[in-house]
Backbone as ProteinMPNN parsed JSONL, in Angstrom:
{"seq_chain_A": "XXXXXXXXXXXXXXXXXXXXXXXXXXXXXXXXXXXXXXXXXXXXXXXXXXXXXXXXXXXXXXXXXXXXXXXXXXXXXXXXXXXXXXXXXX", "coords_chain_A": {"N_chain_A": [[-14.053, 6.443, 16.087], [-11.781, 4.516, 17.895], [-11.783, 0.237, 18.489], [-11.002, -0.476, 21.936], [-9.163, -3.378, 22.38], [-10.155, -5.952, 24.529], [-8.065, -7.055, 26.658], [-6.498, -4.827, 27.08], [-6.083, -2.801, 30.254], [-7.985, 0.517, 30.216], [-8.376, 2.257, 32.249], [-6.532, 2.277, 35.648], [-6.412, 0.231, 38.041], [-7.316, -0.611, 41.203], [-8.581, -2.53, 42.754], [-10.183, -5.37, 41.355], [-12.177, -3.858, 39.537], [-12.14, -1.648, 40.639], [-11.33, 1.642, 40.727], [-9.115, 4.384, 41.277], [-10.901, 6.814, 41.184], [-13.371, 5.718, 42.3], [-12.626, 4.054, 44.717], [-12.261, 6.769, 46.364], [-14.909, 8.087, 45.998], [-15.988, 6.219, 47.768], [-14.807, 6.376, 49.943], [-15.352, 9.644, 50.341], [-18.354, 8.559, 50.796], [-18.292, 7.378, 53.653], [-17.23, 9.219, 54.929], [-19.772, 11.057, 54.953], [-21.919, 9.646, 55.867], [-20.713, 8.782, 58.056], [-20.522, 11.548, 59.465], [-22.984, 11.881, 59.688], [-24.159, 10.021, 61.962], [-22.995, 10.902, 63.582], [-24.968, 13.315, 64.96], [-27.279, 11.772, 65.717], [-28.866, 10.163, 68.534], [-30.002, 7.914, 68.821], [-29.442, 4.312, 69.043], [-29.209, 2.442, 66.545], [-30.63, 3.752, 64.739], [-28.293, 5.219, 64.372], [-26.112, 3.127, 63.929], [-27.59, 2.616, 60.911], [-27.387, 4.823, 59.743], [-24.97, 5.274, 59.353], [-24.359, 3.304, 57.891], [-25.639, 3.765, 56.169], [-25.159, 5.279, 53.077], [-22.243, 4.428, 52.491], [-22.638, 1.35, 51.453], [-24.883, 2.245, 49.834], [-23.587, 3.463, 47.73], [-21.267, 1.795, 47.186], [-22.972, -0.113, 45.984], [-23.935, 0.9, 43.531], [-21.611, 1.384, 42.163], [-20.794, -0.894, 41.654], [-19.206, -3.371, 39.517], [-20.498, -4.619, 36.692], [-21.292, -7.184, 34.805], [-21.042, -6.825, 32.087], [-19.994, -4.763, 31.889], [-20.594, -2.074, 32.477], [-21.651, -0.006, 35.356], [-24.251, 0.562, 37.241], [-24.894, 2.919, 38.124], [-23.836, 4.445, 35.978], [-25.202, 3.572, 33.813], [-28.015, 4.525, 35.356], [-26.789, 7.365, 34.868], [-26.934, 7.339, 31.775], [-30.127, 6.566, 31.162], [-31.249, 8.467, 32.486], [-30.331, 10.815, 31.197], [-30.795, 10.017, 28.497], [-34.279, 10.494, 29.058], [-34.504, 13.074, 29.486], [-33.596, 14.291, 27.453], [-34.702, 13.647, 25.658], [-36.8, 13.596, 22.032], [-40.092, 14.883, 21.718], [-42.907, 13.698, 19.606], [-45.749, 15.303, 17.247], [-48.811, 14.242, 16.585], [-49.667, 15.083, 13.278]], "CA_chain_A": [[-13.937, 5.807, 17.369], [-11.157, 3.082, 17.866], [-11.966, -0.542, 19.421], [-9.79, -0.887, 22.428], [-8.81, -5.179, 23.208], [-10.612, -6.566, 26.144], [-7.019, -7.391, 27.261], [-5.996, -3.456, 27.5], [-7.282, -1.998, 30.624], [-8.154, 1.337, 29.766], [-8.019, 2.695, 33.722], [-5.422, 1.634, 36.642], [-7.703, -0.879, 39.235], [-6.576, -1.057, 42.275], [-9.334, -3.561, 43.041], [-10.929, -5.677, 40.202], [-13.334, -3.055, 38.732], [-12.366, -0.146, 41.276], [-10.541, 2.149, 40.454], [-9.181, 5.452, 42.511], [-12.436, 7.604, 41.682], [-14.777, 4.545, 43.259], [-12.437, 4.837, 46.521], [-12.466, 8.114, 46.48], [-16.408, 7.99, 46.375], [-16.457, 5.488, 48.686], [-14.297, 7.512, 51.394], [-16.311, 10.219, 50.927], [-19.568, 8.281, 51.545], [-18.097, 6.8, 54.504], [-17.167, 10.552, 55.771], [-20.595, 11.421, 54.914], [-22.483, 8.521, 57.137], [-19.732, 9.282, 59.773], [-21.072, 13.026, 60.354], [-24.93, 12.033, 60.13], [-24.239, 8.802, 62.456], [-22.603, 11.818, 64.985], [-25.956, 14.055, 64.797], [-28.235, 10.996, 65.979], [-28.668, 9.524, 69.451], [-30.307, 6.339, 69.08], [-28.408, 3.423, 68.64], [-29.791, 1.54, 66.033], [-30.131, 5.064, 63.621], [-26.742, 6.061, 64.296], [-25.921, 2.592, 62.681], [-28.14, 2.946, 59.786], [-27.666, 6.287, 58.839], [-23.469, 5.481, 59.124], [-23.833, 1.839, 57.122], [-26.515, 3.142, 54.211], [-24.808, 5.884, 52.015], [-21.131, 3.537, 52.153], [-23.456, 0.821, 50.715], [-25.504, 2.452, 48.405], [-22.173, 3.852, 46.747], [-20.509, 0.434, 46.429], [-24.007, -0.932, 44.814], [-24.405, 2.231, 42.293], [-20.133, 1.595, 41.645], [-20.113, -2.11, 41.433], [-19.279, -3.345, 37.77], [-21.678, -5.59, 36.249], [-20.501, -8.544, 33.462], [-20.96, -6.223, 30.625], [-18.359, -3.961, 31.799], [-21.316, -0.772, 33.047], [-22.311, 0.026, 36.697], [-25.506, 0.664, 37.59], [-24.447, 4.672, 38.313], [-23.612, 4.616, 34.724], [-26.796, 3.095, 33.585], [-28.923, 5.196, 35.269], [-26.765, 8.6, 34.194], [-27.53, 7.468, 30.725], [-31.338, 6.984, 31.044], [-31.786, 10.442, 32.474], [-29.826, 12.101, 29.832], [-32.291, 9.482, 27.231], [-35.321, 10.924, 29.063], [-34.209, 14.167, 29.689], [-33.326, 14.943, 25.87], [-35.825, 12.668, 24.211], [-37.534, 14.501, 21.918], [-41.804, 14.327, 22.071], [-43.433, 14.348, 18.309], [-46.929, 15.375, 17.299], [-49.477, 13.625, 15.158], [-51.034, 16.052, 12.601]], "C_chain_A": [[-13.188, 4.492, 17.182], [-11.947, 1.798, 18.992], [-10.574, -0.524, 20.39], [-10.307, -2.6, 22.86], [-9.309, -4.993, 24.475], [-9.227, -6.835, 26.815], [-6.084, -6.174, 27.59], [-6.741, -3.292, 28.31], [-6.715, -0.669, 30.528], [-7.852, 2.203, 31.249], [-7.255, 2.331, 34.603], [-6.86, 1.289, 37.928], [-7.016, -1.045, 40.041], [-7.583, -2.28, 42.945], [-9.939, -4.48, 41.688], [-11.954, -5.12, 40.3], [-12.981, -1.38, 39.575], [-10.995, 0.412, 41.356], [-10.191, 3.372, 41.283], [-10.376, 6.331, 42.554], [-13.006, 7.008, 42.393], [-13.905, 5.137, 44.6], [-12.723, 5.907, 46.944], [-13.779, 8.494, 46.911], [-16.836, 7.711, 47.315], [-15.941, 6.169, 49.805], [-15.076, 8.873, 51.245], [-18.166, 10.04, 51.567], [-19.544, 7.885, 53.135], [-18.141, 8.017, 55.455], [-18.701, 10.951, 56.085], [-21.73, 10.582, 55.861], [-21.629, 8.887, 58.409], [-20.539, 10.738, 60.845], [-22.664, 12.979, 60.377], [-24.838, 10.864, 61.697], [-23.856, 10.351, 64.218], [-24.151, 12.728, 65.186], [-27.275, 12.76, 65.91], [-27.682, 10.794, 67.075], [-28.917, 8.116, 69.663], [-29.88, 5.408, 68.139], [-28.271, 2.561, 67.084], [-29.741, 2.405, 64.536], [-29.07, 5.645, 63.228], [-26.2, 4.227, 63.653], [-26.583, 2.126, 61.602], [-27.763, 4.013, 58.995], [-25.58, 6.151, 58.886], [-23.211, 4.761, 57.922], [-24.758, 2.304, 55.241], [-25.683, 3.742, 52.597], [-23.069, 4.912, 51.567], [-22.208, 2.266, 50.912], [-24.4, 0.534, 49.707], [-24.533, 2.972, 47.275], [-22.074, 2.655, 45.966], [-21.833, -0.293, 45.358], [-24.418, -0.16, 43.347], [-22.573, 2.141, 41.673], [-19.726, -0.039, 41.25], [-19.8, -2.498, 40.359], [-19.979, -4.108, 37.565], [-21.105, -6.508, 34.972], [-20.565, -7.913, 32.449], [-19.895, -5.055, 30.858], [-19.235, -1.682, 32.683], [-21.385, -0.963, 34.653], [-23.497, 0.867, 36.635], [-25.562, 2.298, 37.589], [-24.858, 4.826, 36.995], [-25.043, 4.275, 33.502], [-27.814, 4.069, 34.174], [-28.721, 7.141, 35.038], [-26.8, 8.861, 32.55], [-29.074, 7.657, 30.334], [-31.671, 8.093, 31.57], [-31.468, 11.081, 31.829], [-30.468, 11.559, 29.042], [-33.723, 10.446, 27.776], [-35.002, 12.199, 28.87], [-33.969, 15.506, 27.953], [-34.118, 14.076, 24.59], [-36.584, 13.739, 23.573], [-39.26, 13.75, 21.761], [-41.971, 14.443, 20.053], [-45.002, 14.062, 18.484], [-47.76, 14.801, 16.101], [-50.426, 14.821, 14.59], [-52.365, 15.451, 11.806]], "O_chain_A": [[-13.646, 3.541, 16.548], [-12.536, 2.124, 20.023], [-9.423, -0.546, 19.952], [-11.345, -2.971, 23.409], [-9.011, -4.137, 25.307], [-9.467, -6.798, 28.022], [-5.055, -6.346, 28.244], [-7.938, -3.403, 28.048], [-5.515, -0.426, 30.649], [-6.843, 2.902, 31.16], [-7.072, 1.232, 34.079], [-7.805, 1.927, 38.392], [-5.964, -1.645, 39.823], [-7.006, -2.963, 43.792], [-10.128, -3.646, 40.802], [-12.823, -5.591, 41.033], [-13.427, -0.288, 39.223], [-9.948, -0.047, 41.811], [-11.025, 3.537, 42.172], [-10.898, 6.64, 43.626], [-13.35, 7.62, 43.405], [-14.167, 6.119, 45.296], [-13.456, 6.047, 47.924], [-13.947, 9.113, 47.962], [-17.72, 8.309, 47.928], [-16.744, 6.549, 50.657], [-15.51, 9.228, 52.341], [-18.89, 10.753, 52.263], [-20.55, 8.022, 53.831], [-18.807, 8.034, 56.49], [-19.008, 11.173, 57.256], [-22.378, 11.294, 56.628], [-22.02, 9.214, 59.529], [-20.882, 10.915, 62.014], [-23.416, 13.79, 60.918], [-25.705, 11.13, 62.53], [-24.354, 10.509, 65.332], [-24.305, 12.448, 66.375], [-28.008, 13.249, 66.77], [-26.474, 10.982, 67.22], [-28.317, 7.329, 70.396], [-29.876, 5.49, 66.911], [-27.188, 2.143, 66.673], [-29.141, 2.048, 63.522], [-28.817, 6.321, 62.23], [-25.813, 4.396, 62.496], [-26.147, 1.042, 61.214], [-27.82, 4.073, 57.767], [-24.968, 7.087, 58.37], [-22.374, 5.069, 57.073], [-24.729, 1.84, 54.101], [-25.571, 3.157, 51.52], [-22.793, 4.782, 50.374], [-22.358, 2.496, 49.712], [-24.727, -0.455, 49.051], [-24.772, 2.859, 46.073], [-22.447, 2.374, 44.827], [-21.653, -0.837, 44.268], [-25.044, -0.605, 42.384], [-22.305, 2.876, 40.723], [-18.677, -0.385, 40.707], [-20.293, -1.617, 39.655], [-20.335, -4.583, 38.643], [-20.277, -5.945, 34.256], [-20.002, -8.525, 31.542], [-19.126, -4.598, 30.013], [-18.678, -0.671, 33.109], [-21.167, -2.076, 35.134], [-23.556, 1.856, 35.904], [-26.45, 2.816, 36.911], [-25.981, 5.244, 36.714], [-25.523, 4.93, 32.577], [-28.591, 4.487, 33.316], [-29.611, 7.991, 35.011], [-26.738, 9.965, 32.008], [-29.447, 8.503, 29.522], [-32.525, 8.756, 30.98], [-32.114, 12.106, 31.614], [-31.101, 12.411, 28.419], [-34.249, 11.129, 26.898], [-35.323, 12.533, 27.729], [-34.103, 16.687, 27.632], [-34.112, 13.954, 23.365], [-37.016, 14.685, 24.231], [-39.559, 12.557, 21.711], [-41.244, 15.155, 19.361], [-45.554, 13.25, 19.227], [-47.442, 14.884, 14.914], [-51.433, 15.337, 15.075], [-53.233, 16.218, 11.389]]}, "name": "protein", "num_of_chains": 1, "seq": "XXXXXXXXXXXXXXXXXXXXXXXXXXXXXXXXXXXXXXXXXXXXXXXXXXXXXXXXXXXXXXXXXXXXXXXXXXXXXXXXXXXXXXXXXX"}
């Protein structure tokens, strides 16, 4: 495994830290709040249920000072729990 320089970035950013998958994500969360926000009548649900999944994206995609997002962080601890192994005391 090579180090790559903090001064290479490794992906193309069209935002600092977001890159075209994140948009990508993020336009489909936005689609996805769009067609629940149409389903609801009352006012207040129809903007909740448009504003939460955009929002919980960007907070599960944001980058964090060490260079992970939170997404990324928690699709490592489920693959740690998930493949931990158990041992038995004889």
């Amino acid at each position: 495994m090579y180090l790559i320089p903090k001064n290479i970035k490794v992906k193309r950013e069209i935002f600092k830290g977001f890159g075209l998958s994140e948009i990508i994500l993020m336009a489909i969360s936005i689609g996805i709040g769009y067609i629940l926000s149409m389903f609801i009548n009352i006012y207040y649900l129809k903007m909740i249920s448009f504003v939460f999944f955009p929002i919980l994206t960007f907070l599960l995609l944001i980058p964090l000072p060490n260079g992970n997002t939170l997404l990324k962080i928690i699709k490592k601890f489920l693959k740690f729990r998930l493949k931990q192994k158990e041992y038995k005391i004889k």
